[in-house]
C-alpha positions in Angstrom: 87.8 37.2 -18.9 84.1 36.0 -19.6 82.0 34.7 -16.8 80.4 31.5 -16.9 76.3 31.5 -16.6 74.6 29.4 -14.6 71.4 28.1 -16.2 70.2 25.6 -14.1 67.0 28.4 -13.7 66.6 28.0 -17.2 66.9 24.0 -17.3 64.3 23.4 -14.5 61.8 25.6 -16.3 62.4 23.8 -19.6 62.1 20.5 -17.7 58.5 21.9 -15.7 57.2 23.0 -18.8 58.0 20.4 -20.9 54.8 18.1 -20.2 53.0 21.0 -21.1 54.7 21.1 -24.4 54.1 17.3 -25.1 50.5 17.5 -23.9 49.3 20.5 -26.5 51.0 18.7 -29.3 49.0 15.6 -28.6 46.1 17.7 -28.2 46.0 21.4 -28.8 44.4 23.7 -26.5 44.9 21.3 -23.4 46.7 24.0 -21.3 44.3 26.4 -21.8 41.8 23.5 -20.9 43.8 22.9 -17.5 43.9 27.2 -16.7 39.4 27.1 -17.3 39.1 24.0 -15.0 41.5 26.0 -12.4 39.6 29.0 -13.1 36.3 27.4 -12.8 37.0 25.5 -9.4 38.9 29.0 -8.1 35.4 30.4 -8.3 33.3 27.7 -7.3 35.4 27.8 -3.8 37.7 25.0 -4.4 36.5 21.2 -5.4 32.6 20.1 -3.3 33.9 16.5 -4.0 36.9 15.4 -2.4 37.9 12.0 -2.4 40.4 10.4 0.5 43.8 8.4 -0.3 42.0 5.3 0.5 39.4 5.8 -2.2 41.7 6.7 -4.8 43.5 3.4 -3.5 40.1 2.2 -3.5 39.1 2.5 -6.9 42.6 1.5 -8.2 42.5 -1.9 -7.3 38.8 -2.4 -9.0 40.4 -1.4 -11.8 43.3 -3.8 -12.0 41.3 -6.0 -10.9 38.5 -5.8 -13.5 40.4 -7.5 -16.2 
């Protein structure tokens, strides 16, 4: 009797890394692009700038409303 396989570990990577497949073919090189940044904060000891929810929230609504 065969056993059946589960592969939902195999769907949900597929799924994660499938943004990362649609980014490189837009613009090859990307990912590796994403690991220097990581790399290069990592080093520096994490992001100097941080920026609060409301900022972000801030900043959004200039921009909608800039039209």
């Amino acid at each position: 009797m065969c056993e059946q396989a589960d592969l939902h570990a195999v769907t949900d990577l597929l799924n994660k890394w499938q943004h990362i497949a649609a980014m490189e073919s837009g613009s090859p090189g990307s990912w590796f692009e994403v690991l220097a940044k990581a790399e290069q904060i990592l080093r520096a000891g994490g992001r100097a700038e941080t920026v609060t929810i409301e900022e972000h929230r801030a900043a959004i609504a200039r921009r909608l409303h800039a039209d």
